[in-house]
N, CA, C and O of each residue as an XYZ file, in Angstrom:
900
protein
N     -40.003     66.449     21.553
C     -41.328     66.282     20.967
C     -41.309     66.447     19.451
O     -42.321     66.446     18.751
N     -40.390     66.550     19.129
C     -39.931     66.298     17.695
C     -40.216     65.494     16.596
O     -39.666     64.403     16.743
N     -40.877     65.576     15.500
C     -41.305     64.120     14.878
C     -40.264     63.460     14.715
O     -40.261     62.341     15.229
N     -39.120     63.874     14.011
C     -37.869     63.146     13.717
C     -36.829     63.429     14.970
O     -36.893     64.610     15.310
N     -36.005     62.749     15.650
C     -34.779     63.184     16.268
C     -33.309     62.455     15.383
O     -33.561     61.566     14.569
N     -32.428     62.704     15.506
C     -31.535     62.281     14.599
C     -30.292     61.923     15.985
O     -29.438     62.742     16.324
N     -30.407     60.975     16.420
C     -29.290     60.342     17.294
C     -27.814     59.863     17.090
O     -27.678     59.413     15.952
N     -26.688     59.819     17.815
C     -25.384     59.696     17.725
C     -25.229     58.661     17.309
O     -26.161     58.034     17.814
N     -24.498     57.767     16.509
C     -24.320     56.527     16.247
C     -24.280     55.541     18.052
O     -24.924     54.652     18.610
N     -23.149     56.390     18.330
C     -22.519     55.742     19.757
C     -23.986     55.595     20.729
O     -24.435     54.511     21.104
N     -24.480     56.674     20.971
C     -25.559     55.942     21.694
C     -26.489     55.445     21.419
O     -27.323     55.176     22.283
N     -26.721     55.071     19.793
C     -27.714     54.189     19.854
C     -26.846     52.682     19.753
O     -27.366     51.646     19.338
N     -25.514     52.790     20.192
C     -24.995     51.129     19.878
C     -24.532     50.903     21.313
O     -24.186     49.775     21.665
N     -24.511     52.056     22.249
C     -24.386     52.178     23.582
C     -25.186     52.158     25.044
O     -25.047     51.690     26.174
N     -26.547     53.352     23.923
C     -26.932     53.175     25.148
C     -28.282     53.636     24.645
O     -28.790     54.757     24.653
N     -28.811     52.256     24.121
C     -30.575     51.978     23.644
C     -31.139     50.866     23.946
O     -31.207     49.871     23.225
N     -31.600     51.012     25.119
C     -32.176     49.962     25.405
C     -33.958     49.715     24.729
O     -34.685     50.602     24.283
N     -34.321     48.016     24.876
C     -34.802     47.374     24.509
C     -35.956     47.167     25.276
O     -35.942     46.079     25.852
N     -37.104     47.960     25.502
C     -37.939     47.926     26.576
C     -38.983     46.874     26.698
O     -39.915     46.707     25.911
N     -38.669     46.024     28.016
C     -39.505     44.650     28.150
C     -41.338     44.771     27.979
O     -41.867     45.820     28.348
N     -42.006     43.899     27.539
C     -43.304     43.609     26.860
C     -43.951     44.508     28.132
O     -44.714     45.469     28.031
N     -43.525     44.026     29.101
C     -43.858     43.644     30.565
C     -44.153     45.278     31.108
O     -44.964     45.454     32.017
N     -43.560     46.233     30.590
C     -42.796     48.058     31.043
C     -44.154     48.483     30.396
O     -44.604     48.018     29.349
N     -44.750     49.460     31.199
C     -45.839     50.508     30.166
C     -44.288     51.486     29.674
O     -43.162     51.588     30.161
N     -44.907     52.005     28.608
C     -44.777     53.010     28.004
C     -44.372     54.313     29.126
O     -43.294     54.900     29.213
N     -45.626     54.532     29.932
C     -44.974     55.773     30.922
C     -44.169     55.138     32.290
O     -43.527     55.915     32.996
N     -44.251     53.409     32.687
C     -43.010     53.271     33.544
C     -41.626     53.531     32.864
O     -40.702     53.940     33.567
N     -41.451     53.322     31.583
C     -40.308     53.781     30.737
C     -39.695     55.098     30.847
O     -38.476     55.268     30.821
N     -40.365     55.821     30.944
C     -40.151     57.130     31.093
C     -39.507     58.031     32.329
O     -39.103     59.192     32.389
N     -39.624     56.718     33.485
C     -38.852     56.869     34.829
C     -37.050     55.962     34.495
O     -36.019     56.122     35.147
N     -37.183     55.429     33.777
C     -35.506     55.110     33.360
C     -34.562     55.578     32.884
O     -33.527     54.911     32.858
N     -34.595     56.763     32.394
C     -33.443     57.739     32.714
C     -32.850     58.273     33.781
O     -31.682     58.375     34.158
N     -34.663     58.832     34.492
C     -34.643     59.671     35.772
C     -33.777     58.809     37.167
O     -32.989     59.217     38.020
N     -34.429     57.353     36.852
C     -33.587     56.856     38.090
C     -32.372     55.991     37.517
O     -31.988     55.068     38.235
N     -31.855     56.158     36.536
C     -30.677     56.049     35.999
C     -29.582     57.192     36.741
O     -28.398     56.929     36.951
N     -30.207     58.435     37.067
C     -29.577     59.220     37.584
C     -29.021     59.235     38.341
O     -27.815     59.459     38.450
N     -30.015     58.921     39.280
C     -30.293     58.351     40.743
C     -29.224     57.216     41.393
O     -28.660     57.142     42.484
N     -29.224     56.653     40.591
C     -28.506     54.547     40.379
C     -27.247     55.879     40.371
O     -26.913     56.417     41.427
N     -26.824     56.161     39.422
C     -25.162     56.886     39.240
C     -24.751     57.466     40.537
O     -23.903     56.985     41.289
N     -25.512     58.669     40.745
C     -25.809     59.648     42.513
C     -25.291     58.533     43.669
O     -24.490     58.865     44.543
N     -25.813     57.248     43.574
C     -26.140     57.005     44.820
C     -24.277     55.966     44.967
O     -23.483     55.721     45.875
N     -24.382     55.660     43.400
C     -22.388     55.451     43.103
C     -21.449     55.946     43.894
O     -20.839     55.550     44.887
N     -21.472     57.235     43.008
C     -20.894     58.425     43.260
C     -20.325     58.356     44.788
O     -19.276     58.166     45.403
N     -21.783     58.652     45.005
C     -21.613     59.002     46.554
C     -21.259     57.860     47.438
O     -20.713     58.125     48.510
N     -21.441     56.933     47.202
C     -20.649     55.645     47.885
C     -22.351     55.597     49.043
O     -22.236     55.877     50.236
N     -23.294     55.344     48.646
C     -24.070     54.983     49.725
C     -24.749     53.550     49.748
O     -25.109     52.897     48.768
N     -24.867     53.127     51.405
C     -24.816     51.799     51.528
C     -26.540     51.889     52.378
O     -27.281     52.762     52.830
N     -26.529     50.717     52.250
C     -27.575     50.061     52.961
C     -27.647     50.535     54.426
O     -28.698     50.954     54.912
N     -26.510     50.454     55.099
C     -26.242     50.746     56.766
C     -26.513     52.256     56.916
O     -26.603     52.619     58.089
N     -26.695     53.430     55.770
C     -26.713     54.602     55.863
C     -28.189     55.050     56.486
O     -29.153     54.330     56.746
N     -28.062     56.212     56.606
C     -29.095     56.872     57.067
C     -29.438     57.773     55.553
O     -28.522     57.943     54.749
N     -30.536     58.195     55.338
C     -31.056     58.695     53.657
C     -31.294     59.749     53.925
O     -31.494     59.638     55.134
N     -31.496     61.224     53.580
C     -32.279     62.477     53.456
C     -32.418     62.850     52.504
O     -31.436     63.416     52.024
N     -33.775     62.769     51.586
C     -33.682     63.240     50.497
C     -34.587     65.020     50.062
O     -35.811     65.139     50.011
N     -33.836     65.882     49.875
C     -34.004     67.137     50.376
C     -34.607     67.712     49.082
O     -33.767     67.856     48.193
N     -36.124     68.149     48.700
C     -36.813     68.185     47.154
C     -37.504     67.156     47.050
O     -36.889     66.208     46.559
N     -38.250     67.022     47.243
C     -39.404     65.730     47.076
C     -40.470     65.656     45.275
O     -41.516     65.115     44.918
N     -39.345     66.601     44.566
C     -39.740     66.087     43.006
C     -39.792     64.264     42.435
O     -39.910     63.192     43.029
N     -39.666     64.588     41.296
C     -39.448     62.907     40.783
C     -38.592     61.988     41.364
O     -38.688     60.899     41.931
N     -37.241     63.205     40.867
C     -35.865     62.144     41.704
C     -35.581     62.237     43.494
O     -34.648     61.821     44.181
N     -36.434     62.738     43.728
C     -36.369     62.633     45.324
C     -37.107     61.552     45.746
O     -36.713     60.641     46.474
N     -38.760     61.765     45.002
C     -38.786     60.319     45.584
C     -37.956     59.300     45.239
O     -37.486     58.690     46.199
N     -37.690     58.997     44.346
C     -36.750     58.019     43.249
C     -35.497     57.670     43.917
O     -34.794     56.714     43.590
N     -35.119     58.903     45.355
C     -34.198     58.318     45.782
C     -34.539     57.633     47.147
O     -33.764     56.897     47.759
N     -35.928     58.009     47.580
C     -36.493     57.563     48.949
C     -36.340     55.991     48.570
O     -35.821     55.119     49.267
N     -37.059     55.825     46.997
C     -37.636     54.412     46.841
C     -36.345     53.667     46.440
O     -36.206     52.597     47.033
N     -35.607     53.911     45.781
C     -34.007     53.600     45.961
C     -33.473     53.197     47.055
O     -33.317     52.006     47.326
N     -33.200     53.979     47.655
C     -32.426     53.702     49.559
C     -33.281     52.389     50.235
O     -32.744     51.506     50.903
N     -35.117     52.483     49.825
C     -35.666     50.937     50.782
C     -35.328     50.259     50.038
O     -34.694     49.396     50.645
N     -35.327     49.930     48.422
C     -35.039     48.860     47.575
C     -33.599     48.084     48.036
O     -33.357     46.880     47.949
N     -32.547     49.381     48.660
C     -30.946     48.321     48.964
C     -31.653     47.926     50.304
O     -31.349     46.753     50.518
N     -32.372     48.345     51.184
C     -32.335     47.263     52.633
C     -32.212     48.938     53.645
O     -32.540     48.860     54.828
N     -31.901     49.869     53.279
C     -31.639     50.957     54.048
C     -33.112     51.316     54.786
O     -34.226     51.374     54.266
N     -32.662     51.564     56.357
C     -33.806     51.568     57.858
C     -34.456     53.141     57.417
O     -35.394     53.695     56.845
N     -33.585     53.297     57.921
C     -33.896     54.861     58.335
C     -33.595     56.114     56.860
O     -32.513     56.666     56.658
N     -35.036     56.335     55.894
C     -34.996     56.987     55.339
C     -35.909     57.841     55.085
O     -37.027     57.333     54.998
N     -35.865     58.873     54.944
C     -36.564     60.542     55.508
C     -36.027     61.483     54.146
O     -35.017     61.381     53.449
N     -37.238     62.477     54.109
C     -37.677     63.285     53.001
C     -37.646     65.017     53.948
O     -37.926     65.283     55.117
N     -37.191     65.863     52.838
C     -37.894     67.179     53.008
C     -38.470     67.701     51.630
O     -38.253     67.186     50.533
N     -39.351     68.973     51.923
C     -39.948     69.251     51.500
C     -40.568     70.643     51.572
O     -40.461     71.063     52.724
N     -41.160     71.490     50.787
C     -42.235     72.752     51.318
C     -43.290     72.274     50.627
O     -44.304     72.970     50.686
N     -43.353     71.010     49.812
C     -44.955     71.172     49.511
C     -45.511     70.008     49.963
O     -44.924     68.926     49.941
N     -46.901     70.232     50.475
C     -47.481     68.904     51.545
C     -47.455     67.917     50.862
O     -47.064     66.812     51.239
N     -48.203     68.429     48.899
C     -48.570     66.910     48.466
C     -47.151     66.224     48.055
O     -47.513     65.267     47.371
N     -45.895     66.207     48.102
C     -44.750     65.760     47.951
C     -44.251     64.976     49.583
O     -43.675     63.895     49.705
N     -44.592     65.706     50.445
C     -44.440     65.185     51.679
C     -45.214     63.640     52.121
O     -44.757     62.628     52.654
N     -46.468     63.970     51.670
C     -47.256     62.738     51.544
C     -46.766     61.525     50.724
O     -46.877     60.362     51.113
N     -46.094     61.987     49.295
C     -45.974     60.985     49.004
C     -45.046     60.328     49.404
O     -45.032     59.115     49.611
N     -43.936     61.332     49.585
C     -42.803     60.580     50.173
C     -42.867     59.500     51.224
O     -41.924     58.764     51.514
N     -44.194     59.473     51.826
C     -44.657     58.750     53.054
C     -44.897     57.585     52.648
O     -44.402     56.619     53.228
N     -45.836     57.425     51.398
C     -45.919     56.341     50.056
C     -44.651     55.729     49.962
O     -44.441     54.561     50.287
N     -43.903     56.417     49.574
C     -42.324     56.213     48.971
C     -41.674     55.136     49.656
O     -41.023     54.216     49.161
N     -42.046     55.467     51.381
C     -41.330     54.787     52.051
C     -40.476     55.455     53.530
O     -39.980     54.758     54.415
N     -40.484     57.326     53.471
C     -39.594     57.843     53.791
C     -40.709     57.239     55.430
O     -41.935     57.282     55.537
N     -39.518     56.660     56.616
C     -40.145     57.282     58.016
C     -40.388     58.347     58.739
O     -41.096     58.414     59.744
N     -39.515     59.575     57.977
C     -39.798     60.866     58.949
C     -40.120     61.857     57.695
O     -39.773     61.297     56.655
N     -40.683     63.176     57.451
C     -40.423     63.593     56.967
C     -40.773     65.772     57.492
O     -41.765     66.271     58.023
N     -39.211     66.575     56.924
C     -39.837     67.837     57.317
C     -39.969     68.715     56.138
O     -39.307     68.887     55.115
N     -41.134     69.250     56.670
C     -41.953     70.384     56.128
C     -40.943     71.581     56.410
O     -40.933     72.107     57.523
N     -40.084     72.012     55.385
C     -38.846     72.721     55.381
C     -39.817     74.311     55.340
O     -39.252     75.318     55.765
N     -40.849     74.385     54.964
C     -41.721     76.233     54.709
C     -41.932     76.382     56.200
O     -42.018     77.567     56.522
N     -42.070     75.292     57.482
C     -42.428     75.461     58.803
C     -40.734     75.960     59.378
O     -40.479     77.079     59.821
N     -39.664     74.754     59.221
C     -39.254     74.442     60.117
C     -37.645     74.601     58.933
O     -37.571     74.731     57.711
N     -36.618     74.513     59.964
C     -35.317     74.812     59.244
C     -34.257     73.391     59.782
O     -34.106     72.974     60.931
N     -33.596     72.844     58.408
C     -33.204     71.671     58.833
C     -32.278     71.781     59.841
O     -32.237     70.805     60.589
N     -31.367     72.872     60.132
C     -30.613     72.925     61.685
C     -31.425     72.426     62.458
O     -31.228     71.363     63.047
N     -32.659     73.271     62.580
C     -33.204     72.804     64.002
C     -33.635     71.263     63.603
O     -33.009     70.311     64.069
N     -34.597     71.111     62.828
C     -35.200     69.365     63.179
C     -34.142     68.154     63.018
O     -34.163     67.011     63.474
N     -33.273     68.783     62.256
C     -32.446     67.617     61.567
C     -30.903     67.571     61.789
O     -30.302     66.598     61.334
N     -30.193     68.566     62.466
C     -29.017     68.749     62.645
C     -28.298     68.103     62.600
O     -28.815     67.321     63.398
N     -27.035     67.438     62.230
C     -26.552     66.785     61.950
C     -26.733     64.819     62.174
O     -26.147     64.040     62.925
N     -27.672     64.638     61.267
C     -28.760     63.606     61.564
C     -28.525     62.012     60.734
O     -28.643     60.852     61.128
N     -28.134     62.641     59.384
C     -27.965     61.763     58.189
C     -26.889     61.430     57.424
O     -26.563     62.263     56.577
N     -26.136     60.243     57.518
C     -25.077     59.976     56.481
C     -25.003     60.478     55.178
O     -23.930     60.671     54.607
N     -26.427     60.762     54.539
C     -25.976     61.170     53.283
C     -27.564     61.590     53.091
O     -28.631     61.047     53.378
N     -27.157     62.906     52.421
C     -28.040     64.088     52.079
C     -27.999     64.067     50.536
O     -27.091     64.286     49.733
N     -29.647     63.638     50.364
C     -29.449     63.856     48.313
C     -30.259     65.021     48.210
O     -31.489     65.072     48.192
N     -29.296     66.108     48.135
C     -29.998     67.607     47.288
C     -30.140     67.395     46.339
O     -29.238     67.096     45.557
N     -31.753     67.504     45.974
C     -32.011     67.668     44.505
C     -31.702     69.101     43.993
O     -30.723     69.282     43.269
N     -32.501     70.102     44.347
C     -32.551     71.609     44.155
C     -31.373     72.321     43.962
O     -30.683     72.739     44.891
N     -31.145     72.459     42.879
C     -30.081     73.371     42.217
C     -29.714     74.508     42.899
O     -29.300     75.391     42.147
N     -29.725     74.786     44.066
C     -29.996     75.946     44.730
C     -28.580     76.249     45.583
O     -28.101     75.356     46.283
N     -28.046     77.353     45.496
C     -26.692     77.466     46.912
C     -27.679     77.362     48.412
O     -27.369     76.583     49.313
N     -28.537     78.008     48.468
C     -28.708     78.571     49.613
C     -30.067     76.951     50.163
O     -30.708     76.890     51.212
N     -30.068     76.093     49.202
C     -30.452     75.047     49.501
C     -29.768     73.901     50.052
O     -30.118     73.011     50.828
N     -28.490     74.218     49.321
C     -27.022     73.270     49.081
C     -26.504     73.722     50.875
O     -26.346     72.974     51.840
N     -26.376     74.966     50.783
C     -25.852     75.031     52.196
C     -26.478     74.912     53.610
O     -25.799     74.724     54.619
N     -28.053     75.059     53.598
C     -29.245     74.904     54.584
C     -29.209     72.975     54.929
O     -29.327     72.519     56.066
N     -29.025     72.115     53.679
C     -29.174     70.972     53.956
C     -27.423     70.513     54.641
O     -27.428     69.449     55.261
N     -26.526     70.979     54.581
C     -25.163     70.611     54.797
C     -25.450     70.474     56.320
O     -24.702     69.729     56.953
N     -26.679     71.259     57.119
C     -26.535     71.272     58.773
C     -27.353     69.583     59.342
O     -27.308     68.999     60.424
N     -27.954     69.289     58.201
C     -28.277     67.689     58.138
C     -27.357     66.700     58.104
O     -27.318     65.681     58.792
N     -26.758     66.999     57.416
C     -25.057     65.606     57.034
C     -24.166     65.403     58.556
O     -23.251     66.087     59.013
N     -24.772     64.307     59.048
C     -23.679     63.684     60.043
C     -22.135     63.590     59.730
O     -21.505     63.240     58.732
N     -21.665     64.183     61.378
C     -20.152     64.061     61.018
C     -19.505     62.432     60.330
O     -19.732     61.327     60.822
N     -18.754     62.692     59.209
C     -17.931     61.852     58.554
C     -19.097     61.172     57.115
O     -18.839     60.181     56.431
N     -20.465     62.140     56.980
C     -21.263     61.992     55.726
C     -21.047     62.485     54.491
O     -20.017     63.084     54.178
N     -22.070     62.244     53.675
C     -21.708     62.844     52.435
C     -23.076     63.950     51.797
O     -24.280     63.899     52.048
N     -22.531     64.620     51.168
C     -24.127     65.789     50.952
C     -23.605     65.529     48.939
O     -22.610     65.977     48.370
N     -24.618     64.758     48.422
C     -24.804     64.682     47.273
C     -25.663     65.626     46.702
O     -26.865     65.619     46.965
N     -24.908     66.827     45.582
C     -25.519     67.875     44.769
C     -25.635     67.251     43.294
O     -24.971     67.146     42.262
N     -27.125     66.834     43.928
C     -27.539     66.077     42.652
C     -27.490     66.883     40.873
O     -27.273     66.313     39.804
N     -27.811     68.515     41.159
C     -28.383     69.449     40.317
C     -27.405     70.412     40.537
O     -26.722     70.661     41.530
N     -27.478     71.053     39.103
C     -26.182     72.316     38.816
C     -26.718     73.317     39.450
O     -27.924     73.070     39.483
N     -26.534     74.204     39.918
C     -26.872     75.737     40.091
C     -26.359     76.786     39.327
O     -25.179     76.549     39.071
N     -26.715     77.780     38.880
C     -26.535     78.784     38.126
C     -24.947     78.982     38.516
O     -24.326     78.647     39.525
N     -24.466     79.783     37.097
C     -23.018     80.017     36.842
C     -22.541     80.968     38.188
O     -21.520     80.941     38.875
N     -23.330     81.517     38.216
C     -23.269     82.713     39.113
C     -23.573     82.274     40.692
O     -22.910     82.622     41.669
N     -24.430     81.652     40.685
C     -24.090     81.584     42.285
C     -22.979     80.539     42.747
O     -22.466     79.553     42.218
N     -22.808     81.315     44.200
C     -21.782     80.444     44.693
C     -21.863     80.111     46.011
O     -22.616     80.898     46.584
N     -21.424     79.304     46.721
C     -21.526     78.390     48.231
C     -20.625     78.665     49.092
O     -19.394     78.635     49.089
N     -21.815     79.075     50.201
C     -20.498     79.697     51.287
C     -20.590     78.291     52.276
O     -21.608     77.627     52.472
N     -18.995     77.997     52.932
C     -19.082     77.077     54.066
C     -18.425     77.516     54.562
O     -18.052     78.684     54.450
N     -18.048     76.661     55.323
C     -16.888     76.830     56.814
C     -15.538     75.625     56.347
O     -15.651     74.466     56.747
N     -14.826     75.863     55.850
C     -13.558     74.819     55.568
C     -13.333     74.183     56.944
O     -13.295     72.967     57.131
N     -13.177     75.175     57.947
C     -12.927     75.117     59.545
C     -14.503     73.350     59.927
O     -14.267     72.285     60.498
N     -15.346     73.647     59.546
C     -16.284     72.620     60.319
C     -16.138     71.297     59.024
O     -15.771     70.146     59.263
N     -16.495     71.786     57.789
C     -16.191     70.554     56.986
C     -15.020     69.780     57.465
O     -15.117     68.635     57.905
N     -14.001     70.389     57.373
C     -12.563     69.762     58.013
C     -12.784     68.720     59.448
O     -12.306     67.587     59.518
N     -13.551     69.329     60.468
C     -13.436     68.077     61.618
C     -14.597     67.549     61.889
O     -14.629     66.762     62.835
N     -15.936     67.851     61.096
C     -16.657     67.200     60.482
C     -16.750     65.902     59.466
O     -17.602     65.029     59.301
N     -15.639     66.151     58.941
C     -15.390     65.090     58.000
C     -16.061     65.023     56.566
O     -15.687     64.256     55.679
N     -17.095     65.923     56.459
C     -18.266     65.674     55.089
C     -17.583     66.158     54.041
O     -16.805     67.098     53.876
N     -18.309     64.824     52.978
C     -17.559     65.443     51.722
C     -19.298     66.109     50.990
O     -20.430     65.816     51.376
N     -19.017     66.740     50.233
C     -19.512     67.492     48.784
C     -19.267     66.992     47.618
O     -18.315     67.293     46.899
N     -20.238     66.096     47.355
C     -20.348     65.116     46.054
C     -21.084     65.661     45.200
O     -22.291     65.764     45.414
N     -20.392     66.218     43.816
C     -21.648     65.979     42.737
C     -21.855     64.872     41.625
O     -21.010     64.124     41.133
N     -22.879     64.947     41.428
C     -23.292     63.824     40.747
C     -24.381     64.350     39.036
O     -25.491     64.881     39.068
N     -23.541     63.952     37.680
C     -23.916     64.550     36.510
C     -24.562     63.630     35.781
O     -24.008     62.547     35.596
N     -25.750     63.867     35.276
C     -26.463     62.691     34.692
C     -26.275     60.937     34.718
O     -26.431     60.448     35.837
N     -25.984     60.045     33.688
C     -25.487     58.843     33.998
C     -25.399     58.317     32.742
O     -25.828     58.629     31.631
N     -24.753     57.464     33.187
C     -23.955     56.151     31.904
C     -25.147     55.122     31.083
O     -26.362     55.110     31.284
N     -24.405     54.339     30.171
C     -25.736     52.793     29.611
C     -25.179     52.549     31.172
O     -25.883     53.085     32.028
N     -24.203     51.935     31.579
C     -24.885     50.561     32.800
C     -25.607     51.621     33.830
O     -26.084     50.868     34.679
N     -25.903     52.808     34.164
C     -26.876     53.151     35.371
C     -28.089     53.289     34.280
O     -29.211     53.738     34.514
N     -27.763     52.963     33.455
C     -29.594     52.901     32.332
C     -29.979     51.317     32.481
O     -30.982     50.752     32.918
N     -28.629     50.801     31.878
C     -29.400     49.028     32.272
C     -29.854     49.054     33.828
O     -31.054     49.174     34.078
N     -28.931     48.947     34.849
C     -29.226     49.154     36.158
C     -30.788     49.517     36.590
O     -31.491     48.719     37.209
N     -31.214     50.790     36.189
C     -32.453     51.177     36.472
C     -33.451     50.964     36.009
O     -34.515     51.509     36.305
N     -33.136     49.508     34.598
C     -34.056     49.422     33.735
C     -34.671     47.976     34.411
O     -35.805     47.568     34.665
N     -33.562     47.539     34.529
C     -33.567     46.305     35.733
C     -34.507     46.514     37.093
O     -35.297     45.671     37.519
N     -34.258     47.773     37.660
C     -34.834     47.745     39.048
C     -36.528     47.876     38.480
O     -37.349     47.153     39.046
N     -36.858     48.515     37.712
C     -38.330     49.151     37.371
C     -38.966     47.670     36.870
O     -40.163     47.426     37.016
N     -38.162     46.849     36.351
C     -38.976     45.440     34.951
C     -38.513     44.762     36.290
O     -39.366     43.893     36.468
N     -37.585     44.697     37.360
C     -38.211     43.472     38.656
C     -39.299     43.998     39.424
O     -39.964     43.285     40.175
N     -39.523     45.347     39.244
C     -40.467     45.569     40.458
C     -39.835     46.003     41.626
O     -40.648     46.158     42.538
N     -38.599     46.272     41.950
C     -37.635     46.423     42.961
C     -38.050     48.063     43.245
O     -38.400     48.314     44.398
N     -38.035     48.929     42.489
C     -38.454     49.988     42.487
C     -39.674     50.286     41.516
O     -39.639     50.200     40.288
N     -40.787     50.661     42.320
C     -42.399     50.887     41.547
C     -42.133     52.426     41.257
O     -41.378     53.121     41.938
N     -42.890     52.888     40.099
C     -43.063     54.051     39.282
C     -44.303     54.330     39.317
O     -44.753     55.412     39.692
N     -44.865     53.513     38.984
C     -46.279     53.805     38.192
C     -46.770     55.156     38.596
O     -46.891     56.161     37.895
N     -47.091     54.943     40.171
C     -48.070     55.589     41.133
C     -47.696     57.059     41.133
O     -48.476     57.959     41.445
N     -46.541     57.210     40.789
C     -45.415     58.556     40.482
C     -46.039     59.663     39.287
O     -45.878     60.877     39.409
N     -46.796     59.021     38.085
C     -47.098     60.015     37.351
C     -48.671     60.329     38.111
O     -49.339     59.443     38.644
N     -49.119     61.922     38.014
C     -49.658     62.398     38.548
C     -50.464     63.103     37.477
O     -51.432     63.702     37.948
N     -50.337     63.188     36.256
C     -50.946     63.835     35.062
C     -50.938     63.360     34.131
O     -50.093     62.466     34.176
N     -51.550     63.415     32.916
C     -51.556     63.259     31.645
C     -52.227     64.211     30.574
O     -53.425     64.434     30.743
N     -51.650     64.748     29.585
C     -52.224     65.482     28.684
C     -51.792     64.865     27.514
O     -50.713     64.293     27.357
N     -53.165     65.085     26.263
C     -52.331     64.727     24.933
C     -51.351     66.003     24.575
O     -51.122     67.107     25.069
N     -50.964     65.344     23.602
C     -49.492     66.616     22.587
C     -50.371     67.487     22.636
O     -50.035     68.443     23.335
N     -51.337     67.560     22.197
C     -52.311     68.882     21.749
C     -52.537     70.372     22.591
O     -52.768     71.500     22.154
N     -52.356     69.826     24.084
C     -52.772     70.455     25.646
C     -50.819     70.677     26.108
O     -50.524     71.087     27.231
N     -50.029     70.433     25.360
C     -48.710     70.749     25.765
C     -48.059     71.692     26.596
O     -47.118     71.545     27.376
N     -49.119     73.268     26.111
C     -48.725     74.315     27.188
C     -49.686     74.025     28.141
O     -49.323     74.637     29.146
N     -50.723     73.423     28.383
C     -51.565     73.411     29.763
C     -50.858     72.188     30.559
O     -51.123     71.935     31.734
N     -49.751     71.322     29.628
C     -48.992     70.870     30.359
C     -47.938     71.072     31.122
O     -47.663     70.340     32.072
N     -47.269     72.066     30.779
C     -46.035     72.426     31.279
C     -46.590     73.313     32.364
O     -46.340     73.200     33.565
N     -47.253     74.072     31.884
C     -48.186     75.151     33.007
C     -48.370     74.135     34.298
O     -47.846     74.450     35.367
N     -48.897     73.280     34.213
C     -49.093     72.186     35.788
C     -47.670     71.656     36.086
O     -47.426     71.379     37.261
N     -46.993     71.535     35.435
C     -45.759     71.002     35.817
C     -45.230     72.118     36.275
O     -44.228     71.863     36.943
N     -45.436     73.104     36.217
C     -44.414     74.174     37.275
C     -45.704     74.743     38.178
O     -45.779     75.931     38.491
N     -46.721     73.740     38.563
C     -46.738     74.188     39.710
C     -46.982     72.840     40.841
O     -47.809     71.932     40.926
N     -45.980     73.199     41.494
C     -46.049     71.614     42.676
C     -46.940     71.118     43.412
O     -46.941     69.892     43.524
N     -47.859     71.831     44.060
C     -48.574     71.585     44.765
C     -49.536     70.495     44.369
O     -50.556     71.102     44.043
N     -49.674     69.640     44.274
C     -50.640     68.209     43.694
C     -50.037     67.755     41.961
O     -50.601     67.253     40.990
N     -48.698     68.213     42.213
C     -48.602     67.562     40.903
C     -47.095     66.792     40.934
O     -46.453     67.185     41.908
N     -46.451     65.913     40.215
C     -44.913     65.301     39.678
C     -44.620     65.131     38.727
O     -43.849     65.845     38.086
N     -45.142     64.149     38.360
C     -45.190     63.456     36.953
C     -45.753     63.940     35.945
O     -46.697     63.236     35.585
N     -45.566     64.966     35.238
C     -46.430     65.287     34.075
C     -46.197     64.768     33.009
O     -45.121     65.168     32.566
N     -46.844     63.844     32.179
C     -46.663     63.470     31.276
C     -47.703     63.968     29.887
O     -48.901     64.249     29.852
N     -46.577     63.923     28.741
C     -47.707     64.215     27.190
C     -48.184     62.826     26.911
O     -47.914     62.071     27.845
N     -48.673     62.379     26.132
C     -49.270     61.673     25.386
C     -49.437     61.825     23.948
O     -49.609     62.974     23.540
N     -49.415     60.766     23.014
C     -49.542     60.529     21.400
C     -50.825     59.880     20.823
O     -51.324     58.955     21.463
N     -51.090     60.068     20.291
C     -52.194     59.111     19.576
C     -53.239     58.379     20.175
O     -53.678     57.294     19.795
N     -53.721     59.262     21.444
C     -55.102     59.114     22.226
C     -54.452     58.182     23.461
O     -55.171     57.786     24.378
C-alpha cells in the first residue's frame, strides 16, 4: 500500500503482465492467487480423471474447487468449519462438501480422494486431511507452517499406501500468464469471490473483517473512490 514500490529489474522484464481492457481491476487481483494454484496443481501432477478435496475453503480453496471443474474433473468436494465458505464452495462447483467443526475427515472422508489441496498452514491440519488421500494419492501442502511445528505420520502406512506429500511455493511468470489466461477467457470466474470493499482510508476496519471468516473472503482496499 505503498505510494512508491521500487521493483527488481528481472521481474518487471519477467514477470509483468499487461492487464486486458476486458479484466476489472479487482478480477486482477485474483492472478497471483490462482497463479498459485495453476503451479500447486503442476506440482502435484493433478489430472482431470482425479478426484479433488480442497481442505480451507479461503480464496485459494475455492480457486482450487473452480480450477479442478475448469480441467473437466467429476468429482470435486470442499472442507471447511465455516458455513459461509461451505456454501460457497457449493457456488464454486464442489459436489460434496464437510463441515470439518461437526465431523472429522477419517470418519466422512477416509481415504476418498486422489489429491488433497491443504490450504492451512497447520501440522495438525496437514495430518487430519492425510486420512482423506486415497491409496496411491497425493496430499498437496499448499502453505508453510511455523518453524517449529512438526508432522507426525506413519512411514509404515504412507509406504503401502503409496501417498506422496507435495509442497507447493508460490509461482513462476508462466503460472501468472497461465492464470491470467484462465480469468480474461472466463474459464475460471472471480468476480463473485470478493466479498468486501473498503477505501484506503477504513484499512484497519479492513483487515479487522478479513480475519474474521464467517461471511467474509475477499477483502479488498480501494483508491480514489
Amino acid at each position: 500500500m505503498a505510494e512508491f514500490v521500487r521493483i527488481p529489474a528481472d521481474n518487471l522484464a519477467r514477470d509483468t503482465l499487461s492487464v486486458p481492457p476486458a479484466i476489472s481491476d479487482e478480477e486482477a487481483t485474483f492472478v497471483e492467487p490462482l497463479a498459485t494454484v495453476v503451479k500447486a496443481f503442476a506440482r502435484g501432477g493433478f489430472t482431470a480423471v482425479q478426484s479433488l478435496l480442497a481442505v480451507g475453503l479461503g480464496t485459494t480453496g475455492q480457486l482450487a474447487v473452480r480450477l479442478a471443474k475448469s480441467v473437466g474433473a467429476s468429482r470435486v468436494a470442499g472442507a471447511d468449519r465455516v458455513a459461509s465458505r461451505l456454501d460457497l464452495a457449493r457456488g464454486s462447483g464442489a459436489s460434496e462438501t464437510f463441515d470439518v467443526s461437526r465431523d472429522r475427515l477419517a470418519d466422512v472422508a477416509a481415504g476418498s480422494f486422489d489429491f488433497v489441496f491443504v490450504g492451512p498452514g497447520k501440522a495438525e491440519v496437514i495430518e487430519s486431511a492425510l486420512a482423506a488421500v486415497a491409496p496411491g494419492g497425493t496430499l498437496l501442502a499448499f502453505t508453510m507452517a511455523a518453524p517449529e511445528e512438526r508432522l507426525t505420520v506413519s512411514p509404515h502406512d504412507l509406504y503401502f499406501r503409496e501417498v506422496r506429500i507435495v509442497p507447493s511455493y508460490s509461482a513462476g511468470p508462466d503460472d501468472m500468464r497461465e492464470a491470467l489466461a484462465l480469468i480474461a477467457s472466463g474459464r475460471v470466474a472471480v468476480s463473485d469471490l470478493v466479498t468486501h470493499r473498503f477505501p484506503i482510508e477504513r484499512a484497519p476496519e479492513a483487515f479487522a473483517r478479513a480475519a474474521q471468516p464467517e461471511g467474509s473472503l475477499k477483502v479488498l482496499l480501494t483508491f480514489g473512490g
